[in-house]
C-alpha positions as CSV (number, residue, x, y, z in Angstrom):
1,X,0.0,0.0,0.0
2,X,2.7,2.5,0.6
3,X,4.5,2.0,-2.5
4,X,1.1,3.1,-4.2
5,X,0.9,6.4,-2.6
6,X,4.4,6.9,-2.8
7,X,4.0,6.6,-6.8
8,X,0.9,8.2,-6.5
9,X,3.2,11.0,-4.7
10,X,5.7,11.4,-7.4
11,X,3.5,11.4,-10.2
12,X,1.7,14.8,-8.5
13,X,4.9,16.6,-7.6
14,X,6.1,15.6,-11.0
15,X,3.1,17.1,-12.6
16,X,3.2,20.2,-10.6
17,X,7.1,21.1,-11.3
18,X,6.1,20.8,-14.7
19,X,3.2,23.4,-14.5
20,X,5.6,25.3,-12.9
21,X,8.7,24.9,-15.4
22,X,10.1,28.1,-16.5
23,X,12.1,28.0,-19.5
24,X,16.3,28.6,-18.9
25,X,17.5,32.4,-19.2
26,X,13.3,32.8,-17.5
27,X,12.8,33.8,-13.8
28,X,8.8,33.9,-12.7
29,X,7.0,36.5,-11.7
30,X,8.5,40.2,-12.0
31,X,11.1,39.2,-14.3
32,X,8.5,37.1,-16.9
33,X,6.8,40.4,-16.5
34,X,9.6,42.9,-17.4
35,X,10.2,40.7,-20.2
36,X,6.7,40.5,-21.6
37,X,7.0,44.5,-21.0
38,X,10.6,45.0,-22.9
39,X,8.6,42.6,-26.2
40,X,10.4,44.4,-29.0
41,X,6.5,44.4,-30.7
42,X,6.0,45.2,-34.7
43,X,4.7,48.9,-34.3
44,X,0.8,49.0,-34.5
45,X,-0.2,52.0,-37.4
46,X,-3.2,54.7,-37.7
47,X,-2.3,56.4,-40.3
48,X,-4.2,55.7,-43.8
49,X,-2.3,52.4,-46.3
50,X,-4.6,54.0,-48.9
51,X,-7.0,51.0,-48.0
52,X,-10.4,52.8,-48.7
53,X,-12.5,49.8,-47.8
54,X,-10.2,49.5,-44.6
55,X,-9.9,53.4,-43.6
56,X,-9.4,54.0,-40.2
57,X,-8.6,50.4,-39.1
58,X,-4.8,50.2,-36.9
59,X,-2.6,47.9,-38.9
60,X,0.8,46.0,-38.9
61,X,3.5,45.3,-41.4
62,X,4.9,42.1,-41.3
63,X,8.9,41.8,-42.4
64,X,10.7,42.0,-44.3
65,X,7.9,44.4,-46.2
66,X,8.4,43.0,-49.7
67,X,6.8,39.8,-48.2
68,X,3.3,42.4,-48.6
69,X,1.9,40.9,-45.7
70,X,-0.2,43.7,-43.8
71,X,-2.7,42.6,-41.0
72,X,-5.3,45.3,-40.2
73,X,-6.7,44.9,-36.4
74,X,-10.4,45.0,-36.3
75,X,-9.9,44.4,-32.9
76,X,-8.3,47.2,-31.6
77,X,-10.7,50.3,-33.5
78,X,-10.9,52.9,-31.5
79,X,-8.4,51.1,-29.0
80,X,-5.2,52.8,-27.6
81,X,-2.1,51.7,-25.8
82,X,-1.9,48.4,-24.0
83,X,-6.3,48.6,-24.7
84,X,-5.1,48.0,-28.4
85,X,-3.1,44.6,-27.6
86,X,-4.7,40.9,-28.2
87,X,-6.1,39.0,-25.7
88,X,-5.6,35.0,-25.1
89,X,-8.3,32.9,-26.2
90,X,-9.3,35.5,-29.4
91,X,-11.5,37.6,-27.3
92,X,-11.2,41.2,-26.1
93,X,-12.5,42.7,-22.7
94,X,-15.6,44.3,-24.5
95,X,-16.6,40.8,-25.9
96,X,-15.1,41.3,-29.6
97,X,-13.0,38.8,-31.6
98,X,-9.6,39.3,-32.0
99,X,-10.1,39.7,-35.6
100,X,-7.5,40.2,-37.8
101,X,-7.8,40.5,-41.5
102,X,-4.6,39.7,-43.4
103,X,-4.0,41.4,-46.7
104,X,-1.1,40.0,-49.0
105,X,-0.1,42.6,-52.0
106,X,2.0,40.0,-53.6
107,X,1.0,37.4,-56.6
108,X,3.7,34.7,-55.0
109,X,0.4,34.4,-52.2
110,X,-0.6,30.7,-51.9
111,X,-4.3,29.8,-51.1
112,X,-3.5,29.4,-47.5
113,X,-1.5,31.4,-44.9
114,X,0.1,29.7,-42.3
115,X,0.6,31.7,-38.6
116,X,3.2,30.0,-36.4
117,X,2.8,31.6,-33.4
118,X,5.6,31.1,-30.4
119,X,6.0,32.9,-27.1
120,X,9.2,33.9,-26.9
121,X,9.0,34.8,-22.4
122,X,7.2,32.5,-21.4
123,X,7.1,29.2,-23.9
124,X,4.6,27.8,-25.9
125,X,3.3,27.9,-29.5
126,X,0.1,27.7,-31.5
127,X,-0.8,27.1,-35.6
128,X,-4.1,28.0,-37.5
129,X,-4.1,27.4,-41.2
130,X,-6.2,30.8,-42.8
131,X,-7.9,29.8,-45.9
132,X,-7.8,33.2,-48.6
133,X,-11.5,34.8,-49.0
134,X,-13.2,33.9,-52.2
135,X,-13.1,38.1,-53.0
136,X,-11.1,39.9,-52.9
137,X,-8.1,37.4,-53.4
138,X,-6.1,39.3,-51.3
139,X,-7.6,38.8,-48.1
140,X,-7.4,36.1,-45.6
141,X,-9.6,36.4,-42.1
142,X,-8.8,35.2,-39.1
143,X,-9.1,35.8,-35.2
144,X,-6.1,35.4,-33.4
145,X,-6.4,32.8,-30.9
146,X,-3.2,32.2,-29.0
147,X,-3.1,30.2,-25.9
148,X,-1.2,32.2,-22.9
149,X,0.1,35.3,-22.4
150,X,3.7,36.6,-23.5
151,X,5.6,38.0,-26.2
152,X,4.8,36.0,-29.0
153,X,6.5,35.9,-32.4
154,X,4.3,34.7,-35.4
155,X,5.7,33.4,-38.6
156,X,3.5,34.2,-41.6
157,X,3.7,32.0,-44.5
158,X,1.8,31.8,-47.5
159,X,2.5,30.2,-51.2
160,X,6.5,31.4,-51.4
161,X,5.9,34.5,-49.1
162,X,7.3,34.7,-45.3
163,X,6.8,37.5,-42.7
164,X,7.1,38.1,-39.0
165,X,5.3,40.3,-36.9
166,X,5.9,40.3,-33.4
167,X,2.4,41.1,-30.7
168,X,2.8,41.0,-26.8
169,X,-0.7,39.4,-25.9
170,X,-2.2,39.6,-22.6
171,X,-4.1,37.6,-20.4
């Protein structure tokens, strides 16, 4: 019998140091924070891309910038400052998706684009496969649904296209 709770024992701490790991270089707590707050982020844009149909909607720029890879952030409208930043599970404080509506300028676009996400403070990673929209040709819809908070580095692929953009998402 006390061989079976001993098991029983280990398995438990074993599963709670692993909910606790923290990957190397990673300290919890205030330093996770300060690096979550130090995320070098791709800079969110107001001013007009010249988009008519998407006027007045933040975007981002994915790089290298002849990739043409542009995600406008119906999301954050009217947002500002850390209001403006993605939440986990796709959905914002106020209830809305974290919709983002990619847009690739670029005839090397496949039918598909591929988002690798991966937090680079505090570990983990998360993959949706956008399908393109029947019209315009260009555009591929999504809501962002990543899995934990973090600075978290996504990896844009499409046809022979690549692209980064960089978001700190918050819990």
């Amino acid at each position: 019998m006390s061989y079976r709770y001993g098991l029983v024992a280990s398995v438990i701490a074993l599963a709670v140091s692993a909910q606790r790991h923290v990957p190397a270089g990673m300290d919890s707590g205030a330093g996770a924070n300060a690096a979550v707050a130090r995320c070098a982020v791709t800079p969110i844009r107001t001013s007009s891309l010249h988009q008519r149909d998407l006027a007045g909607l933040p975007w981002i720029e994915a790089r290298p910038v002849s990739s043409g890879i542009t995600g406008y952030l119906f999301y954050a409208y009217g947002l500002h400052g850390t209001a403006a930043e993605p939440r986990i599970h796709g959905t914002m404080p106020d209830g809305r998706s974290t919709k983002i509506l990619w847009r690739i300028e670029n005839a090397k676009a496949g039918r598909v684009l591929n988002v690798d996400g991966r937090n680079l403070t505090g570990g983990g990673a998360m993959h949706q496969l956008i399908p393109r929209a029947s019209s315009p040709a260009t555009d591929y819809p999504s809501i962002l649904n990543v899995p934990a908070p973090g600075c978290w580095q996504f990896s844009l692929t499409s046809g022979a296209l690549r692209g980064t953009v960089r978001l700190r998402v918050i819990g």
